[in-house]
C-alpha positions in Angstrom: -10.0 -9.3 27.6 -8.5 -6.6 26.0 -7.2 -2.8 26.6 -7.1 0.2 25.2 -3.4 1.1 26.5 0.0 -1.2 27.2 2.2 -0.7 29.7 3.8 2.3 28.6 0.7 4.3 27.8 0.4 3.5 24.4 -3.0 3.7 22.2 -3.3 0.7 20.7 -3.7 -0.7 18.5 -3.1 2.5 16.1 -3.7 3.3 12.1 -1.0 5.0 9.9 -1.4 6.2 6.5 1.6 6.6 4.3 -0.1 8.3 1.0 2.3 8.6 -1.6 1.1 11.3 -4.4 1.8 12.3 -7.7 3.0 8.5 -9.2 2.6 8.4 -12.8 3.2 5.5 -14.9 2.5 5.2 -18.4 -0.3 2.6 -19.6 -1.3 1.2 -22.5 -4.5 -1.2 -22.5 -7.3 -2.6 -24.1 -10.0 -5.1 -22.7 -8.3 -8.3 -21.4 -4.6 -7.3 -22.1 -2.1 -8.4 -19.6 0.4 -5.6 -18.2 3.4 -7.1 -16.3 4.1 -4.6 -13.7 4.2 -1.2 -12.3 7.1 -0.7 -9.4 8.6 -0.2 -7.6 7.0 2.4 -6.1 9.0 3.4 -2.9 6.9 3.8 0.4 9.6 6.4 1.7 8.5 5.9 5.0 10.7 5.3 8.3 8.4 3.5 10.6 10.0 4.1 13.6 10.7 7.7 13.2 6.9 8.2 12.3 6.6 6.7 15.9 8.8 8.8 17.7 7.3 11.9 16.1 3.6 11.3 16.1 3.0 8.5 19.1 4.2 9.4 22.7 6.8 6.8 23.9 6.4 4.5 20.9 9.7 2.9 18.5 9.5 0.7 16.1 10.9 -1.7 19.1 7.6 -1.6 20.8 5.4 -2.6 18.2 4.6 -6.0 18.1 2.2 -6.5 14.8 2.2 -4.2 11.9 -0.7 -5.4 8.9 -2.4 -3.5 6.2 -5.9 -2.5 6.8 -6.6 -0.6 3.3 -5.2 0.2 -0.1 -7.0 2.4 -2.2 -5.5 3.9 -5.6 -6.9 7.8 -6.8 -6.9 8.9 -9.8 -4.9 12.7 -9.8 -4.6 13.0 -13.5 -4.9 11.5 -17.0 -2.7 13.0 -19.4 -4.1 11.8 -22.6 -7.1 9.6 -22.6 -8.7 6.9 -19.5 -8.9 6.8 -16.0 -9.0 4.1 -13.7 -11.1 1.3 -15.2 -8.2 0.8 -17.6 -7.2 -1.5 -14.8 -9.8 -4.2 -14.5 -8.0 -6.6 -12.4 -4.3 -6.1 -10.1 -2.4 -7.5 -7.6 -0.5 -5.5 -5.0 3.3 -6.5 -3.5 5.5 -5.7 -1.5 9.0 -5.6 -0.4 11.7 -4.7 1.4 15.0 -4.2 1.6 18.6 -3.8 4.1 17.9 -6.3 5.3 16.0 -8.0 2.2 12.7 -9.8 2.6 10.6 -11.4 -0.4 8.1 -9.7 -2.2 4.7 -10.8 -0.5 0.9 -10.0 -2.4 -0.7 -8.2 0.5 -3.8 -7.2 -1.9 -5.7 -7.4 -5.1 -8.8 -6.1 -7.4 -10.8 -8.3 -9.1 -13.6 -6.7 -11.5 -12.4 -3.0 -11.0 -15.4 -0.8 -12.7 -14.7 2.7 -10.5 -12.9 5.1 -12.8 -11.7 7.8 -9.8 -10.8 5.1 -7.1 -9.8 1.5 -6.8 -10.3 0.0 -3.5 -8.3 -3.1 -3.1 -8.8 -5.9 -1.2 -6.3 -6.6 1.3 -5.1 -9.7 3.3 -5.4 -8.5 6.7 -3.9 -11.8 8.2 -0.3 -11.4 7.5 2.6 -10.0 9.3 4.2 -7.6 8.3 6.4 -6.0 10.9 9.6 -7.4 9.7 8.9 -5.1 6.4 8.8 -2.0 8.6 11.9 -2.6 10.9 14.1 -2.7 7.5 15.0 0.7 6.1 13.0 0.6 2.4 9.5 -0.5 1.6 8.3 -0.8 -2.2 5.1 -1.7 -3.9 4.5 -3.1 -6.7 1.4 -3.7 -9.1 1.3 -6.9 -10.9 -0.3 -9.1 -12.7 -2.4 -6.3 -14.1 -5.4 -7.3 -16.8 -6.8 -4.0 -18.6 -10.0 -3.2 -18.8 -11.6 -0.3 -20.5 -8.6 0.6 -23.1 -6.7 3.8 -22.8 -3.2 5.5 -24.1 -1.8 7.4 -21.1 -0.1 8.5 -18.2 -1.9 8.1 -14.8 -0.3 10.4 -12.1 -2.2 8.6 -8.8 -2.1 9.0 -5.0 -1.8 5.6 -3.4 -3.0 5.5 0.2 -1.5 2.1 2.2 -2.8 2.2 5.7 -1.0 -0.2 8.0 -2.6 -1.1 11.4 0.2 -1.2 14.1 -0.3 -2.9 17.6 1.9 -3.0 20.7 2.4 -5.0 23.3 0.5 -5.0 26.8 
């Protein structure tokens, strides 16, 4: 059985986006080489005031499972030379912080060939709620294997979207 509202009149469950635009970081590849990471890239996002302003009667206290449904990387701009196939394979962390919690992989790429846009695979199954009720998120790209080769600086929008439900 399920239901499209809890108690308190609540949609759920609900999607929220937290683009972050304009990232650059500087890359350096060719085929097969091995960059260590890229982070941390701060979500900036307050999970329960994005509640309180954009989902009538809902706090960060009333959501009972928060998991990430997509991750997608654009490429904005290039500054020299490449674009996204620089990045062949990556893994995608994260973590939080006050109070701490570990870094966690919650997605990857594996055989990235798509130049404007990398759409990541995510693992859908994990909880990540505790992440959201502490006051700073941050991403990080690791374990990165190049690709295509390329001298630049990628400025990128990367667009997280979390999946948040609430109790009945």
């Amino acid at each position: 059985m399920s239901c499209d509202d809890d108690n308190d009149g609540v949609k759920a469950p609900i999607d929220i986006p937290t683009p972050v635009k304009d990232v650059e970081f500087p890359f350096a590849s060719f085929d097969g080489s091995k960059i260590p990471v890229i982070g941390p890239i701060d979500l900036n996002f307050d999970a329960d005031q994005y509640l309180k302003d954009n989902v009538p009667l809902a706090t960060i206290d009333n959501v009972k499972s928060a998991k990430l449904k997509d991750f997608i990387v654009e490429l904005e701009d290039s500054s020299f030379k490449g674009d996204l196939t620089a990045i062949r394979d990556a893994e995608v962390y994260l973590k939080a912080t006050n109070p701490d919690h570990e870094e966690i992989k919650v997605a990857w790429v594996i055989g990235n060939t798509n130049g404007e846009k990398i759409e990541f695979e995510v693992d859908d199954s994990i909880e990540l709620l505790p992440y959201f009720k502490a006051e700073d998120q941050y991403l990080y790209l690791r374990n990165i294997v190049g690709g295509d080769g390329s001298l630049t600086t990628f400025t990128v929008k990367l667009t997280p979207k979390w999946e948040m439900s609430f109790g009945v």
